[in-house]
N, C-alpha and C positions, 0 to 999 in steps of 0.2 A: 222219290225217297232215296237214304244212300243205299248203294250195294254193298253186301255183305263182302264181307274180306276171306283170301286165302289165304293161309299160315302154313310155313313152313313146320314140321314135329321137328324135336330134336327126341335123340336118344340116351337117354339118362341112365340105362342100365350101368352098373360098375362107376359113375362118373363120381367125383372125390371131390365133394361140396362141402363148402364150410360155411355155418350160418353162424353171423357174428350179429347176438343176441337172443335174449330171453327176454318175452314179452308178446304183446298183441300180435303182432306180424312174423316174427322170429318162430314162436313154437308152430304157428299154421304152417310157413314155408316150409320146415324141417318134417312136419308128419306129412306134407303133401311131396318134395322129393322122397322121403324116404319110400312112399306108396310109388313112385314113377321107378324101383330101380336103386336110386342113386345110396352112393355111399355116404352117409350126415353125420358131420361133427357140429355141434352146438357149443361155440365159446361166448364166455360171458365173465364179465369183469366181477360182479358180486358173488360173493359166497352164504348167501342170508338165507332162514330159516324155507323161506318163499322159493328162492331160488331149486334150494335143493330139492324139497319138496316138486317143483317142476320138473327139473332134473330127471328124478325116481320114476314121475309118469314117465317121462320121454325114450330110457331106458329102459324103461319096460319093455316099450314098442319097438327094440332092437336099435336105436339112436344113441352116438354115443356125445356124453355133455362131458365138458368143461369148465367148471368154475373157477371164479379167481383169477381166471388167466385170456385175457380177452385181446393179449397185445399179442402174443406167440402164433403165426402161421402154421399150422397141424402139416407134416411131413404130405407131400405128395396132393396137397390142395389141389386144385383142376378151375376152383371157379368158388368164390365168395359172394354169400346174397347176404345183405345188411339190415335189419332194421334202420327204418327213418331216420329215427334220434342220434344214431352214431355218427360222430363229425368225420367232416373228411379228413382230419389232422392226424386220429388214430394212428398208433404206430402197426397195427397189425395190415392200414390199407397202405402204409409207405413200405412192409413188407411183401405184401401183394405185388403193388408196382416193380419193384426189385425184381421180384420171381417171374414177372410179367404174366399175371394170374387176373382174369378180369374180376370188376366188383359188379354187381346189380343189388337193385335192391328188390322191394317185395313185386312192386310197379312193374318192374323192367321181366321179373319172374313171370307174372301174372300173363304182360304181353306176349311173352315167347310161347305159354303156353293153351294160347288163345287155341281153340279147334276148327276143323274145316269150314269154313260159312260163318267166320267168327262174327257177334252183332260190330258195326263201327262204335268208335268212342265220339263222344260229342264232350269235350273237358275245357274246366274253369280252372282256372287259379286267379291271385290274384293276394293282395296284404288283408284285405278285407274286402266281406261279403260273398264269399267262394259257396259257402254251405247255402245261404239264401238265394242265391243263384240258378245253383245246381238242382235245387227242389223245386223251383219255380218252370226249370228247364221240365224236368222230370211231368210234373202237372202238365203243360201244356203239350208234351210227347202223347202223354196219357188221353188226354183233350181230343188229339187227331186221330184216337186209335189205335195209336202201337203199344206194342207191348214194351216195356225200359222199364230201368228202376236206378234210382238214385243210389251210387257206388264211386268206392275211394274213400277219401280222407272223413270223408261224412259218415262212417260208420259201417257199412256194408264193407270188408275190404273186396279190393278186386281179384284177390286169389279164389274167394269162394263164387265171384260174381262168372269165372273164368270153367272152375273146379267141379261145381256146383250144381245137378240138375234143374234145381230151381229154376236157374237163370239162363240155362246154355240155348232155349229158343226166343230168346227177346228180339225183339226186333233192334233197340239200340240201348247205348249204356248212355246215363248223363252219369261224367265222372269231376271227382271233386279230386285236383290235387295241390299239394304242398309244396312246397318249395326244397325240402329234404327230400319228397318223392323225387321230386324231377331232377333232382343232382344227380341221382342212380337210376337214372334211365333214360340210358342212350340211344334204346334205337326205337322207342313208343314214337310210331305215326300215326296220327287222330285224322278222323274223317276233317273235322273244325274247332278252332277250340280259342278262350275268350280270356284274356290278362282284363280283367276288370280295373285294377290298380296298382300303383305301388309304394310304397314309404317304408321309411328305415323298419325294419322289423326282422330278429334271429339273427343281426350282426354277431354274434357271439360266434352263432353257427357256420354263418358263410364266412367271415374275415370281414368283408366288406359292405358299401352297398352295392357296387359293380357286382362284384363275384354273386349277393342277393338275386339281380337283374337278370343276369346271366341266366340263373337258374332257375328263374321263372321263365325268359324265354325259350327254356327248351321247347315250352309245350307246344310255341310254333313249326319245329323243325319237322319238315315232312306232311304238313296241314296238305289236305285235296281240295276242298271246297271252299272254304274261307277262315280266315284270322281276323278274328272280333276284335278289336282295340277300344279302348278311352279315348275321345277326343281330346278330352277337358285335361290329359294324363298323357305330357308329348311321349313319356319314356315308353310307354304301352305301344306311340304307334314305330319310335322308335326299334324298339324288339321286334315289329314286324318287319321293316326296311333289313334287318339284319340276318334275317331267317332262313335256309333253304329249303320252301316250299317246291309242290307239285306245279307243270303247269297248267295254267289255268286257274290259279287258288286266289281270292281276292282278299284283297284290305278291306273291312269290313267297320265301320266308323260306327259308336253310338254316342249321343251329346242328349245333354236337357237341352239346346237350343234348338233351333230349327236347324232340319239335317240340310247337308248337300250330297248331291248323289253318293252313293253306293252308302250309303249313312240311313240310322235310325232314329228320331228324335223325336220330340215334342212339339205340335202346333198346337194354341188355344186349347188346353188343357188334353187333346187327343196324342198319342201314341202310334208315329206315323215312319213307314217305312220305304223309303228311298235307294235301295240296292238289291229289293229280290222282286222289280218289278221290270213290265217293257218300258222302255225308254223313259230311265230313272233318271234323265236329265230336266225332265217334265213332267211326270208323273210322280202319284206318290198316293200309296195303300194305307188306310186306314186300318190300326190295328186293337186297340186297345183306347179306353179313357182313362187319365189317370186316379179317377174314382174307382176303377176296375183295381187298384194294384193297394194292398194291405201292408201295413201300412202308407200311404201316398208321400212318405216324409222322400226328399231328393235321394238320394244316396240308394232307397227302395224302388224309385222308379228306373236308375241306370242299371241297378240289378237286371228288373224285368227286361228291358231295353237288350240287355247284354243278353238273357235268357230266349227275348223273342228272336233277335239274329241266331243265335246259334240253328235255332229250330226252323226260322226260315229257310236256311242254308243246306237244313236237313229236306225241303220240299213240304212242311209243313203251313197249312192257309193260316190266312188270317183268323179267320171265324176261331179255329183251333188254339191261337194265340190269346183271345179274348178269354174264349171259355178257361181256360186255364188258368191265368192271371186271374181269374175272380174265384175260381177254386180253389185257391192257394191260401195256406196261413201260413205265418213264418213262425220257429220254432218260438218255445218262450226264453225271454231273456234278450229278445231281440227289439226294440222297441216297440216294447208291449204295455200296451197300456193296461194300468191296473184298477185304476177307482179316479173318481171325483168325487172329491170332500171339500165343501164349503165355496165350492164354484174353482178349485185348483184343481189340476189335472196330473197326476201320479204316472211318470212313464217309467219303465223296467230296461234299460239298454245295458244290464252287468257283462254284456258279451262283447262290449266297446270296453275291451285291454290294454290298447295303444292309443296315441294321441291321434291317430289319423283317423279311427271308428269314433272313439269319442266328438269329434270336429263334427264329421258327417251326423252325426246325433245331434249336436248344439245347432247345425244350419235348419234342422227341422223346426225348431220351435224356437216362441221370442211373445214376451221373457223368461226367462229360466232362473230357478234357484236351483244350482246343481251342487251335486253331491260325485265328490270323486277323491281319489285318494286308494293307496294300494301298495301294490311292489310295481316300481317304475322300469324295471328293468334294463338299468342305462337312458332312461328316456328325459328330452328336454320337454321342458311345458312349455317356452313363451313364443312357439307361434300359433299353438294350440290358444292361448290366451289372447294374445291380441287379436286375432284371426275370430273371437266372440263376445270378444270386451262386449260390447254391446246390446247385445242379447243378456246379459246377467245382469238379475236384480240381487242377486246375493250367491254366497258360496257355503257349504258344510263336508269341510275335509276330513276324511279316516284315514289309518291307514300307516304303515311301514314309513314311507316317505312322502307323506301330505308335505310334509314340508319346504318341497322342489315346487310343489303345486302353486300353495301360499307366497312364495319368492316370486313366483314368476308373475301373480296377482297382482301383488304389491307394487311391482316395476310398471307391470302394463294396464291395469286396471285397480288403480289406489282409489277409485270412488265407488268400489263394489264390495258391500258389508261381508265379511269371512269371519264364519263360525271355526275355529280349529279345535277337534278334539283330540283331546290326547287320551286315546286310549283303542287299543287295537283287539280287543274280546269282542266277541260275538254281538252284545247287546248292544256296539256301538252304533250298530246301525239304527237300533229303534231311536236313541237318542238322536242320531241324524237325522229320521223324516220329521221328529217333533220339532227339531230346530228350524227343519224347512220350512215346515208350515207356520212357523212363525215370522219367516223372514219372505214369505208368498203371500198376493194378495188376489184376490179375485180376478182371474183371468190365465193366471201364470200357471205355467208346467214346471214342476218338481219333476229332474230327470237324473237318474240315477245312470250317469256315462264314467265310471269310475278311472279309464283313460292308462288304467294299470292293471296290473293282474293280481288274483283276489289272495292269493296261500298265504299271506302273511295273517289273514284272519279266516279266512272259510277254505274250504276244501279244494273249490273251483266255482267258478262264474254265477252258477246253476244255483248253488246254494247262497252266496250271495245275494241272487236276486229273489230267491225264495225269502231271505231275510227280510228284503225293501218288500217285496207284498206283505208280507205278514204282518211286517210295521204300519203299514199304509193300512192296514185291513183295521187293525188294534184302532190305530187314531179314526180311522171313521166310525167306529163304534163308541169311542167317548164321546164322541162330536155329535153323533146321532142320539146318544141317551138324553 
C-alpha cells in the first residue's frame, strides 16, 4: 500500500491573505485561514442581497469583505487563494503578478495544509467521467479495506477532507479534480493520478484547447507511482510524455482492447490487467467481468478500468477490484435506466452536457431515438452526428439552440426522422418522451444525452433528468391502464 506523506506546516499567523471570492470554496477557505492566524480580506465582484448577507456572517467572525470590488488588490496582500470559477484573465491576478504576490487556489490551499502522515491522494480528472470514476475508485479502496472517501470537485471539498477530523485518519483520498482546480495548484504531488479524456470543453475559461490540456496535465507533475492515460485518447498519453514525474513512476495504459503490457484492458468480455503483475510481458491478472461494472455501456467500463489502475498502483488485489466494481452504482442521471414501456427501453444520461459524454452515451446503445437539445455553449454537433448517424432511428430536439443540433442532422444524417419543438418550458419535456415513443419501435433505447447544458429550461442536469423519468413514468401508466 502507499506511504503516508510528510508536509511541511507553514505559519500563517499575521500573514495578509486575500480570498478573491464568495461562494462554495471562497467562504470555507476565508473561515479556515482566518482560524490558522491569518489576516483575510474577502473580495467579490457582486454586491447582491446574497452576497451581503454572507458578508454580515463573515464579518462577524472578525473577516473583513469587500463587495463590488473584486478587481482592486487590498494594500499589503502577501498571497491570494481563488475560487475555481475565477479566470485566469482577472485583472486583480494581473495585479497579483505585478506585485509578484502568489495565487492558489482552494486545491493548492488544501495541499499545503495537509498534516504530519498526511493520507496520499489517488486523483482523476478528465472532460468527462471524473465523478463516476472517482466513486468507483473510492468503492473498490473501500473493498480492500482501507479507510478513503471520495473528495474534490465531487462534493466533499478538500479543505474539510484536509481540516476536518472526520477525515484526518483515512488511509487514502480518491480525489476528483477540475480543470480550474488544477490551474491553481502548482505544487499538488499525487501519490497516482488518471486523465481519463479530453475534448474541447471551458474554452471560455482557458483561452484555448492547448492552455485546456495544459491544465489538465498538471495532475501528472510530480506522480510517485503511476500516471493512468487513455490509450484510445493519444492527448492523455501525450500529457504524460510531458510531465515531471518521480523516479520510478510509470505510464500506465487502459484500452477497451486487449492490453499490452504495463496496460489494463478487456479480454472476452473479462477485465484484465497487464502492468501491476510479474512479468507483464506474459502474464496477465484477471480482474473484473464486464457484467461486474453498472452500467456495462463502453465509456463505463474505461471508467472502471481507469478506477482499477489507479487502485492497483495503490497495492490493491484483484479480488478487491472485483468486489468493488459490483458494489458500485453510479449517481442518477448517469446512464440510468428508467422503465421499459411497450418493449423500449427509457435511459437517463441528462449529465451528458457536451458532445463528447453525449457520443460516449450513443456508442452504448443502437438504435436510438434521442432526445437532446440545450444551451450548446459554443459547441459544434456534426462530429457528434456523423460519428452516430447510424445508431438513430429518429431525433426530439428541445431547447435554447436545438437548432445547431437539427443543422448538423440535416447535413449528416437527412434520413433520420426529427421532431423540433419549439418550445423551451418545463413541460417540454413530457411532449418529448411522448414524441419518442412514437417515433421507437420495439427494441430501441429512448436516451435522453441532451449533449448541452440544461439552464436555459431546468435548473441543472438533476432536474432535467428528474423531468425525463417523470415523463417516462406518466407514459407508462397510460400505456399500462
Amino acid at each position: 500500500m502507499g506511504s503516508r506523506e510528510v508536509t511541511e506546516q507553514l505559519d500563517w499567523n499575521g500573514k495578509k491573505v486575500t480570498v478573491a471570492g464568495l461562494g462554495v470554496s471562497g467562504i470555507p477557505a476565508a473561515r479556515v485561514l482566518h482560524g490558522l492566524g491569518a489576516l483575510v480580506t474577502v473580495v467579490n465582484d457582486g454586491d447582491d442581497e446574497r452576497s451581503r448577507a454572507q458578508a454580515a456572517d463573515l464579518e462577524a467572525e472578525g473577516i473583513t469583505v469587500r463587495l463590488g470590488d473584486g478587481a482592486t488588490l487590498p494594500s499589503g496582500t502577501e498571497l491570494i487563494v481563488t475560487t475555481p470559477g475565477w479566470r485566469p484573465d482577472k485583472p486583480l491576478f494581473a495585479a497579483a503578478a505585478e506585485a509578484g504576490v502568489e495565487v492558489w487556489g482552494d486545491v493548492e490551499l488544501a495541499w499545503r495544509l495537509r498534516g504530519p502522515g498526511a493520507a496520499p491522494w489517488l486523483a482523476v480528472t478528465g472532460t468527462n467521467g471524473k465523478t463516476t470514476t472517482v466513486r468507483m475508485l473510492a468503492s473498490i479502496l473501500e473493498a480492500a479495506g482501507l479507510r478513503t472517501a471520495a473528495v474534490g470537485n465531487i462534493g466533499v471539498s478538500l479543505l474539510d477532507a484536509v481540516c476536518d477530523e472526520t477525515y484526518r485518519d483515512l488511509d487514502v483520498l480518491a480525489v476528483e479534480l477540475s480543470s480550474y482546480q488544477l490551474h491553481w495548484a502548482p505544487s499538488v504531488r499525487v501519490h497516482s493520478a488518471a486523465v481519463l479524456n479530453l475534448a474541447p470543453d471551458h474554452l471560455d475559461w482557458h483561452g484555448s484547447m492547448e492552455a485546456y490540456a495544459a491544465d489538465k496535465g498538471r495532475i501528472y507533475e510530480g506522480n510517485q507511482v503511476a500516471c493512468v492515460y487513455n490509450v484510445a485518447d493519444k492527448v492523455t498519453e501525450d500529457l504524460v510524455r510531458e510531465a515531471d514525474v518521480e523516479e520510478g513512476c510509470r505510464a500506465i495504459g487502459f484500452t477497451l482492447g486487449t492490453p499490452g503490457p504495463s496496460q489494463l484492458g478487456v479480454v472476452e468480455g473479462i477485465l484484465v490487467d497487464r502492468a501491476f503483475v510479474e512479468n507483464r510481458q506474459k502474464n496477465a491478472q484477471e480482474l473484473a467481468e464486464v457484467a461486474d461494472v453498472q452500467p456495462p455501456a463502453p465509456h463505463n467500463i474505461a471508467n472502471a478500468l481507469a478506477a482499477a489502475a489507479l487502485a492497483r498502483a495503490f497495492g490493491v488485489d484483484a479480488k478487491a477490484v472485483r468486489d468493488g466494481l459490483k458494489a458500485f452504482r453510479p449517481d442518477p442521471h448517469r446512464i440510468e435506466l428508467v422503465e421499459e414501456v411497450q418493449g423500449v427501453t427509457y435511459v437517463d444520461d441528462s449529465k451528458a452536457t457536451n458532445t463528447h459524454a453525449a457520443e460516449a452515451s450513443l456508442a452504448a446503445y443502437d438504435p436510438i431515438v434521442w432526445i437532446a437539445g440545450g444551451l450548446a455553449k459554443g459547441a459544434a454537433f456534426d462530429e457528434l452526428v456523423q460519428r452516430s448517424a447510424k445508431r438513430l432511428r429518429g431525433a426530439v430536439l428541445i431547447g435554447a439552440d436545438r437548432a445547431l443540433i437539427r443543422e448538423a442532422l440535416a447535413r449528416h444524417a437527412p434520413e433520420v426522422p426529427v421532431v423540433d419543438l419549439d418550445r423551451t418550458d418545463t413541460g417540454a419535456m413530457s411532449e418529448a418522451v411522448r414524441e419518442a415513443a412514437r417515433l421507437a419501435r420495439p427494441g430501441d433505447t429512448v436516451l435522453l444525452a441532451p449533449a448541452c447544458a440544461s439552464m436555459d429550461m431546468f435548473t441543472n442536469y438533476n432536474k432535467r433528468g428528474e423531468a425525463f423519468a417523470d415523463a417516462v413514468r406518466a407514459l407508462a401508466a397510460t400505456r399500462d391502464a
